[in-house]
C-alpha positions as CSV (number, residue, x, y, z in Angstrom):
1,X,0.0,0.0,0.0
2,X,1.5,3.4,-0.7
3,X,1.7,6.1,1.7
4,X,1.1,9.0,-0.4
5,X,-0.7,9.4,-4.5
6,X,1.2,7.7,-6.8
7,X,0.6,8.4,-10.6
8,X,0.2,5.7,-13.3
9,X,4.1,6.6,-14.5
10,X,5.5,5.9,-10.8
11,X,3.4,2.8,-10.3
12,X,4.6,1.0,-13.2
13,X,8.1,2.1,-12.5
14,X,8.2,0.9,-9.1
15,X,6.5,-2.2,-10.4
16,X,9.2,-3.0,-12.9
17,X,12.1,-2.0,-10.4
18,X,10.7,-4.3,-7.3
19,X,9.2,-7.2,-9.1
20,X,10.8,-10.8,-8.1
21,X,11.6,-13.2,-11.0
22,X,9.2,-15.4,-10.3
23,X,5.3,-14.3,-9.9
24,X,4.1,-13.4,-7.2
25,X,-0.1,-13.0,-6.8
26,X,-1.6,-9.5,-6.1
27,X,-3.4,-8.6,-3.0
28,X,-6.3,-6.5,-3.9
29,X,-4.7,-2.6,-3.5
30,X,-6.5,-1.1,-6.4
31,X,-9.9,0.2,-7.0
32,X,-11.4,-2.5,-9.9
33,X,-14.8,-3.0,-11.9
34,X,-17.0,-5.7,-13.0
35,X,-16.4,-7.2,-16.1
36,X,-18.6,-10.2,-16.9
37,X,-18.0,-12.2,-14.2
38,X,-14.6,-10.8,-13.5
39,X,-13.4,-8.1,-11.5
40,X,-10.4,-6.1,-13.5
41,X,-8.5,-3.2,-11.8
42,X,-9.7,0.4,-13.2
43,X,-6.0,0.4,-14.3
44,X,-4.2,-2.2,-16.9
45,X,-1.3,-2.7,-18.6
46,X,-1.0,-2.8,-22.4
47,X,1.0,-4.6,-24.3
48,X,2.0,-2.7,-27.1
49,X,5.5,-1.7,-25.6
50,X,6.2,-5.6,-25.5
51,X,5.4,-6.1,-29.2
52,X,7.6,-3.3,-29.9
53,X,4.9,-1.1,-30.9
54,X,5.9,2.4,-29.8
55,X,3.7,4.3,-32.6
56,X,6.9,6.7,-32.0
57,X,9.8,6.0,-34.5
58,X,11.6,3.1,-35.6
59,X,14.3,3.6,-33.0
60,X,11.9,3.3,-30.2
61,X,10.2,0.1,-30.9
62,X,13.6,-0.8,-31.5
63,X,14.6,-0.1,-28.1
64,X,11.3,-1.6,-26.9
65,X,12.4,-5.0,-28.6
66,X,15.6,-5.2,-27.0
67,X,14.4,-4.5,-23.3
68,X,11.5,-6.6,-23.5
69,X,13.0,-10.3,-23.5
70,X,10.6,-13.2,-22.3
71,X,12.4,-12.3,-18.3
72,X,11.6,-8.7,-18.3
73,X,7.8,-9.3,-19.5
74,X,7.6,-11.7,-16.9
75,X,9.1,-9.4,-14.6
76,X,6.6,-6.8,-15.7
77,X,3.7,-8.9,-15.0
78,X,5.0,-9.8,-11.8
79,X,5.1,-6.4,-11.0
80,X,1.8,-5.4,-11.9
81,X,0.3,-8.0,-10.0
82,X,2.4,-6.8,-6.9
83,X,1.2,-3.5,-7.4
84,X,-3.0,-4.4,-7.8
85,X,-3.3,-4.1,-11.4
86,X,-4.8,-8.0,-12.6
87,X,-4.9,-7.4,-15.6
88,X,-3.5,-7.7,-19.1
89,X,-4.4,-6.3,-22.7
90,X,-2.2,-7.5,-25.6
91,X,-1.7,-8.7,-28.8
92,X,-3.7,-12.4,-29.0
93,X,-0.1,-14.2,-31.2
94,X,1.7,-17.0,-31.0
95,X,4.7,-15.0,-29.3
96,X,2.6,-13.5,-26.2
97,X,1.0,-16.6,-26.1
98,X,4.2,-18.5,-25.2
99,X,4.9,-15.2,-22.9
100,X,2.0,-15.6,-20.9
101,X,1.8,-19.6,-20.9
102,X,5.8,-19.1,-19.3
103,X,4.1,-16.7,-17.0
104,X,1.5,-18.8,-15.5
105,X,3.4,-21.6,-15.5
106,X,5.8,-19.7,-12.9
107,X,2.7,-19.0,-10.8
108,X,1.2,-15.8,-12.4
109,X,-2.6,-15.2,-12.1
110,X,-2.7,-12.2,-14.2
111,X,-6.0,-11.9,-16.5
112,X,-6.4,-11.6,-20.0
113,X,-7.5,-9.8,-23.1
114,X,-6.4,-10.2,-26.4
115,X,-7.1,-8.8,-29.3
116,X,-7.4,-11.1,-32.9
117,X,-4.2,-9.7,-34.5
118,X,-4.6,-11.8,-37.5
119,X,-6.6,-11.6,-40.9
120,X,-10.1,-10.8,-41.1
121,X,-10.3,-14.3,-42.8
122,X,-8.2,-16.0,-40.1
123,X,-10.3,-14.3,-37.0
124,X,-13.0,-16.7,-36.6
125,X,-10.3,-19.5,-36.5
126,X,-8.4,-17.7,-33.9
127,X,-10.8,-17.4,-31.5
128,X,-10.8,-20.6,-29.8
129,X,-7.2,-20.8,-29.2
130,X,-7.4,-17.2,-26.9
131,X,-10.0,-18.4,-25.4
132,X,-8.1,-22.0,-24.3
133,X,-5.5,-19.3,-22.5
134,X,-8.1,-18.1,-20.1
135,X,-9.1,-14.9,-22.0
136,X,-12.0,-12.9,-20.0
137,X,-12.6,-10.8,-22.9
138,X,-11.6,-10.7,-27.2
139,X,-12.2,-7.5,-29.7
140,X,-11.2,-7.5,-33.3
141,X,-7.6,-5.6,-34.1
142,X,-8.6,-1.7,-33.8
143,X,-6.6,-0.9,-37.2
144,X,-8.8,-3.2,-39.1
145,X,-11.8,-1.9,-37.5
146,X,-10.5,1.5,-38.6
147,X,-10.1,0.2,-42.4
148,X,-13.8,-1.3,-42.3
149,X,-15.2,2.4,-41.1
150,X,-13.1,4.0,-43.8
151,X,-14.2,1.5,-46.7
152,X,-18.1,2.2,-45.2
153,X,-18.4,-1.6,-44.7
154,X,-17.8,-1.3,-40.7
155,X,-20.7,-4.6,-40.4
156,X,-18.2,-6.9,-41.2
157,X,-16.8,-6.3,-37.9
158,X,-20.2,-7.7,-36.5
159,X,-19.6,-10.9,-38.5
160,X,-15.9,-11.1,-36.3
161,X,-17.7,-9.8,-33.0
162,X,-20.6,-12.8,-33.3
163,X,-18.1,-16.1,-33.2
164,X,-16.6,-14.9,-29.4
165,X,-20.0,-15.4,-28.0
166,X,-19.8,-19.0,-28.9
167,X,-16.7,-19.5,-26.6
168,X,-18.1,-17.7,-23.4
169,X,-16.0,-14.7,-23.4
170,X,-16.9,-11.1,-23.3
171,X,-17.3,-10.1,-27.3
172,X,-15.4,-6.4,-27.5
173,X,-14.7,-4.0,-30.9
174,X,-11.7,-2.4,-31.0
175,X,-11.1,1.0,-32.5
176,X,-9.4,4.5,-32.8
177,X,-12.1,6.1,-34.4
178,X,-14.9,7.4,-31.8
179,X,-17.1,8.0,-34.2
180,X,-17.2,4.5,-34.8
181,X,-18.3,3.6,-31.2
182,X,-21.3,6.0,-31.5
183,X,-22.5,4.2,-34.7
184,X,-22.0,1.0,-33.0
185,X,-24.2,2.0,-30.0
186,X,-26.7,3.6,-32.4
187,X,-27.8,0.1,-34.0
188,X,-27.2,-1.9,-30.3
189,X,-24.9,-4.0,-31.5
190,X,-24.3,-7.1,-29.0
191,X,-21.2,-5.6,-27.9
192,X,-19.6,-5.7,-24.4
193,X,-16.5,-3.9,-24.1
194,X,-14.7,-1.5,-26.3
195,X,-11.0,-0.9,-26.3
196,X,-10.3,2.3,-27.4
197,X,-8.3,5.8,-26.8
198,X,-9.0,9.6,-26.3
199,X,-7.1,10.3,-29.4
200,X,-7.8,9.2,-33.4
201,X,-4.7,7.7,-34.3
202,X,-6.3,6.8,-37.2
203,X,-6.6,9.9,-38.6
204,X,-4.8,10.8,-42.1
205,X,-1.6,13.5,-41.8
206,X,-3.6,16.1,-43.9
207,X,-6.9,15.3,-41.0
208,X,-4.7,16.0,-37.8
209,X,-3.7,18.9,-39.8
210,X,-6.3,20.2,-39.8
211,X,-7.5,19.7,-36.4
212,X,-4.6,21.0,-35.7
213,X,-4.9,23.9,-37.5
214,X,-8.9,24.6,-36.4
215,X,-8.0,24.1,-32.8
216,X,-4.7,26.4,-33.0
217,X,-7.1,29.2,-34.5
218,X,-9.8,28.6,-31.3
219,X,-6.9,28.7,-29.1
220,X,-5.5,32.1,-30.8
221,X,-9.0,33.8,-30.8
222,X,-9.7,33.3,-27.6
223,X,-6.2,34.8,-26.2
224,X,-7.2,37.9,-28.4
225,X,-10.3,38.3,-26.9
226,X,-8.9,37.9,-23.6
Protein backbone atom coordinates (compact mmCIF):
# COMPACT_ATOMS: atom_id res chain seq x y z
CA UNK A 1 0.00 0.00 0.00
CA UNK A 2 1.50 3.43 -0.72
CA UNK A 3 1.66 6.13 1.70
CA UNK A 4 1.14 8.97 -0.44
CA UNK A 5 -0.73 9.43 -4.47
CA UNK A 6 1.17 7.74 -6.79
CA UNK A 7 0.60 8.44 -10.61
CA UNK A 8 0.25 5.68 -13.35
CA UNK A 9 4.10 6.57 -14.53
CA UNK A 10 5.48 5.87 -10.83
CA UNK A 11 3.37 2.77 -10.27
CA UNK A 12 4.57 1.00 -13.24
CA UNK A 13 8.07 2.07 -12.54
CA UNK A 14 8.18 0.93 -9.10
CA UNK A 15 6.46 -2.19 -10.35
CA UNK A 16 9.16 -2.95 -12.87
CA UNK A 17 12.08 -2.00 -10.41
CA UNK A 18 10.67 -4.26 -7.27
CA UNK A 19 9.21 -7.19 -9.11
CA UNK A 20 10.78 -10.77 -8.13
CA UNK A 21 11.60 -13.22 -10.99
CA UNK A 22 9.19 -15.41 -10.29
CA UNK A 23 5.31 -14.34 -9.92
CA UNK A 24 4.06 -13.41 -7.16
CA UNK A 25 -0.09 -13.04 -6.79
CA UNK A 26 -1.56 -9.49 -6.05
CA UNK A 27 -3.40 -8.61 -2.97
CA UNK A 28 -6.31 -6.49 -3.92
CA UNK A 29 -4.67 -2.63 -3.45
CA UNK A 30 -6.46 -1.09 -6.43
CA UNK A 31 -9.90 0.17 -7.05
CA UNK A 32 -11.41 -2.53 -9.90
CA UNK A 33 -14.78 -3.02 -11.93
CA UNK A 34 -17.01 -5.74 -13.04
CA UNK A 35 -16.44 -7.19 -16.10
CA UNK A 36 -18.57 -10.18 -16.86
CA UNK A 37 -18.03 -12.21 -14.19
CA UNK A 38 -14.60 -10.79 -13.47
CA UNK A 39 -13.36 -8.08 -11.49
CA UNK A 40 -10.44 -6.12 -13.51
CA UNK A 41 -8.46 -3.23 -11.81
CA UNK A 42 -9.66 0.39 -13.17
CA UNK A 43 -6.02 0.36 -14.34
CA UNK A 44 -4.23 -2.20 -16.90
CA UNK A 45 -1.28 -2.75 -18.58
CA UNK A 46 -0.99 -2.80 -22.41
CA UNK A 47 1.01 -4.63 -24.30
CA UNK A 48 2.00 -2.70 -27.14
CA UNK A 49 5.54 -1.72 -25.64
CA UNK A 50 6.17 -5.63 -25.55
CA UNK A 51 5.41 -6.07 -29.22
CA UNK A 52 7.57 -3.35 -29.87
CA UNK A 53 4.86 -1.12 -30.95
CA UNK A 54 5.90 2.36 -29.80
CA UNK A 55 3.72 4.31 -32.59
CA UNK A 56 6.88 6.69 -32.00
CA UNK A 57 9.83 5.95 -34.51
CA UNK A 58 11.56 3.08 -35.64
CA UNK A 59 14.31 3.57 -32.99
CA UNK A 60 11.94 3.30 -30.24
CA UNK A 61 10.24 0.11 -30.86
CA UNK A 62 13.64 -0.83 -31.48
CA UNK A 63 14.58 -0.14 -28.10
CA UNK A 64 11.28 -1.62 -26.90
CA UNK A 65 12.42 -5.03 -28.55
CA UNK A 66 15.58 -5.23 -27.01
CA UNK A 67 14.40 -4.51 -23.34
CA UNK A 68 11.48 -6.63 -23.45
CA UNK A 69 12.95 -10.27 -23.49
CA UNK A 70 10.60 -13.18 -22.27
CA UNK A 71 12.43 -12.30 -18.31
CA UNK A 72 11.63 -8.73 -18.29
CA UNK A 73 7.80 -9.25 -19.53
CA UNK A 74 7.58 -11.72 -16.94
CA UNK A 75 9.06 -9.40 -14.64
CA UNK A 76 6.64 -6.76 -15.71
CA UNK A 77 3.66 -8.91 -14.95
CA UNK A 78 4.95 -9.78 -11.83
CA UNK A 79 5.14 -6.36 -11.03
CA UNK A 80 1.83 -5.36 -11.91
CA UNK A 81 0.26 -7.97 -10.02
CA UNK A 82 2.37 -6.82 -6.89
CA UNK A 83 1.16 -3.48 -7.44
CA UNK A 84 -2.99 -4.41 -7.81
CA UNK A 85 -3.28 -4.15 -11.42
CA UNK A 86 -4.80 -7.95 -12.64
CA UNK A 87 -4.89 -7.43 -15.62
CA UNK A 88 -3.47 -7.68 -19.15
CA UNK A 89 -4.38 -6.28 -22.65
CA UNK A 90 -2.25 -7.55 -25.55
CA UNK A 91 -1.74 -8.73 -28.85
CA UNK A 92 -3.67 -12.36 -29.01
CA UNK A 93 -0.09 -14.19 -31.16
CA UNK A 94 1.70 -17.04 -30.97
CA UNK A 95 4.72 -14.99 -29.34
CA UNK A 96 2.60 -13.50 -26.22
CA UNK A 97 0.99 -16.62 -26.09
CA UNK A 98 4.24 -18.51 -25.23
CA UNK A 99 4.90 -15.19 -22.88
CA UNK A 100 1.99 -15.63 -20.90
CA UNK A 101 1.84 -19.55 -20.90
CA UNK A 102 5.77 -19.06 -19.28
CA UNK A 103 4.15 -16.73 -17.04
CA UNK A 104 1.45 -18.82 -15.49
CA UNK A 105 3.36 -21.58 -15.48
CA UNK A 106 5.84 -19.73 -12.91
CA UNK A 107 2.71 -19.01 -10.81
CA UNK A 108 1.22 -15.84 -12.41
CA UNK A 109 -2.59 -15.24 -12.14
CA UNK A 110 -2.65 -12.19 -14.20
CA UNK A 111 -6.04 -11.91 -16.50
CA UNK A 112 -6.37 -11.63 -19.95
CA UNK A 113 -7.50 -9.76 -23.08
CA UNK A 114 -6.43 -10.22 -26.44
CA UNK A 115 -7.08 -8.78 -29.27
CA UNK A 116 -7.42 -11.09 -32.94
CA UNK A 117 -4.23 -9.74 -34.54
CA UNK A 118 -4.57 -11.80 -37.55
CA UNK A 119 -6.61 -11.61 -40.88
CA UNK A 120 -10.10 -10.82 -41.10
CA UNK A 121 -10.32 -14.29 -42.79
CA UNK A 122 -8.23 -16.02 -40.14
CA UNK A 123 -10.34 -14.30 -37.01
CA UNK A 124 -12.97 -16.74 -36.62
CA UNK A 125 -10.29 -19.54 -36.49
CA UNK A 126 -8.36 -17.70 -33.86
CA UNK A 127 -10.84 -17.36 -31.51
CA UNK A 128 -10.83 -20.57 -29.84
CA UNK A 129 -7.20 -20.80 -29.20
CA UNK A 130 -7.44 -17.17 -26.89
CA UNK A 131 -10.04 -18.43 -25.35
CA UNK A 132 -8.06 -22.02 -24.30
CA UNK A 133 -5.49 -19.29 -22.52
CA UNK A 134 -8.06 -18.12 -20.12
CA UNK A 135 -9.06 -14.90 -22.00
CA UNK A 136 -11.97 -12.93 -20.03
CA UNK A 137 -12.57 -10.80 -22.91
CA UNK A 138 -11.57 -10.73 -27.17
CA UNK A 139 -12.17 -7.48 -29.65
CA UNK A 140 -11.24 -7.49 -33.29
CA UNK A 141 -7.63 -5.60 -34.09
CA UNK A 142 -8.56 -1.71 -33.77
CA UNK A 143 -6.58 -0.87 -37.15
CA UNK A 144 -8.84 -3.25 -39.06
CA UNK A 145 -11.79 -1.95 -37.51
CA UNK A 146 -10.51 1.48 -38.55
CA UNK A 147 -10.12 0.23 -42.42
CA UNK A 148 -13.80 -1.30 -42.27
CA UNK A 149 -15.19 2.39 -41.11
CA UNK A 150 -13.13 3.98 -43.75
CA UNK A 151 -14.17 1.50 -46.72
CA UNK A 152 -18.12 2.16 -45.23
CA UNK A 153 -18.40 -1.63 -44.74
CA UNK A 154 -17.80 -1.28 -40.69
CA UNK A 155 -20.71 -4.56 -40.42
CA UNK A 156 -18.23 -6.90 -41.18
CA UNK A 157 -16.82 -6.26 -37.92
CA UNK A 158 -20.23 -7.65 -36.54
CA UNK A 159 -19.61 -10.90 -38.47
CA UNK A 160 -15.88 -11.13 -36.27
CA UNK A 161 -17.72 -9.85 -33.03
CA UNK A 162 -20.57 -12.78 -33.29
CA UNK A 163 -18.14 -16.13 -33.15
CA UNK A 164 -16.62 -14.92 -29.39
CA UNK A 165 -19.98 -15.39 -28.04
CA UNK A 166 -19.84 -19.02 -28.90
CA UNK A 167 -16.75 -19.53 -26.59
CA UNK A 168 -18.15 -17.71 -23.40
CA UNK A 169 -16.00 -14.72 -23.44
CA UNK A 170 -16.87 -11.08 -23.32
CA UNK A 171 -17.28 -10.05 -27.29
CA UNK A 172 -15.43 -6.41 -27.53
CA UNK A 173 -14.68 -4.00 -30.90
CA UNK A 174 -11.66 -2.44 -30.99
CA UNK A 175 -11.10 0.97 -32.49
CA UNK A 176 -9.40 4.48 -32.80
CA UNK A 177 -12.14 6.12 -34.40
CA UNK A 178 -14.91 7.38 -31.80
CA UNK A 179 -17.07 8.01 -34.24
CA UNK A 180 -17.18 4.48 -34.75
CA UNK A 181 -18.31 3.59 -31.19
CA UNK A 182 -21.28 6.04 -31.54
CA UNK A 183 -22.46 4.24 -34.70
CA UNK A 184 -22.02 0.97 -32.95
CA UNK A 185 -24.20 2.00 -30.03
CA UNK A 186 -26.67 3.57 -32.42
CA UNK A 187 -27.77 0.13 -33.98
CA UNK A 188 -27.24 -1.86 -30.29
CA UNK A 189 -24.89 -4.03 -31.46
CA UNK A 190 -24.25 -7.08 -29.01
CA UNK A 191 -21.23 -5.63 -27.91
CA UNK A 192 -19.59 -5.74 -24.40
CA UNK A 193 -16.50 -3.87 -24.09
CA UNK A 194 -14.67 -1.49 -26.34
CA UNK A 195 -11.00 -0.94 -26.29
CA UNK A 196 -10.33 2.35 -27.39
CA UNK A 197 -8.28 5.76 -26.78
CA UNK A 198 -8.97 9.59 -26.26
CA UNK A 199 -7.15 10.32 -29.40
CA UNK A 200 -7.84 9.22 -33.41
CA UNK A 201 -4.74 7.73 -34.33
CA UNK A 202 -6.32 6.80 -37.22
CA UNK A 203 -6.58 9.88 -38.62
CA UNK A 204 -4.76 10.79 -42.11
CA UNK A 205 -1.60 13.49 -41.81
CA UNK A 206 -3.57 16.10 -43.89
CA UNK A 207 -6.89 15.35 -41.02
CA UNK A 208 -4.69 15.98 -37.83
CA UNK A 209 -3.67 18.87 -39.80
CA UNK A 210 -6.32 20.16 -39.78
CA UNK A 211 -7.54 19.68 -36.43
CA UNK A 212 -4.64 21.00 -35.68
CA UNK A 213 -4.92 23.90 -37.50
CA UNK A 214 -8.87 24.58 -36.36
CA UNK A 215 -7.97 24.14 -32.78
CA UNK A 216 -4.65 26.41 -33.01
CA UNK A 217 -7.15 29.24 -34.47
CA UNK A 218 -9.79 28.64 -31.28
CA UNK A 219 -6.94 28.68 -29.07
CA UNK A 220 -5.46 32.15 -30.76
CA UNK A 221 -9.04 33.76 -30.76
CA UNK A 222 -9.73 33.25 -27.65
CA UNK A 223 -6.20 34.80 -26.24
CA UNK A 224 -7.24 37.92 -28.38
CA UNK A 225 -10.30 38.27 -26.95
CA UNK A 226 -8.93 37.91 -23.56
Amino acid sequence: MFSMPVGRRELLLTSAAVCPDRAVPAAPSLPAVAFGKHRISRLIVGGNPVSAHSHISAEASREMLNYFTAVNVKKLLAGCERSGINTWQSRGDSHIMRLLYEYRQDGGTIQWIPQTASKPEDVPRRIRPLAAYAAIGIYPHGPRTDAFWRAETIDTVLKLVNPMRDCAVRAGVGTHIPQVIGHIESKSWDVDFYMTCVYNLSRTPAQAWQCVGERSRIVKRRFVTQ
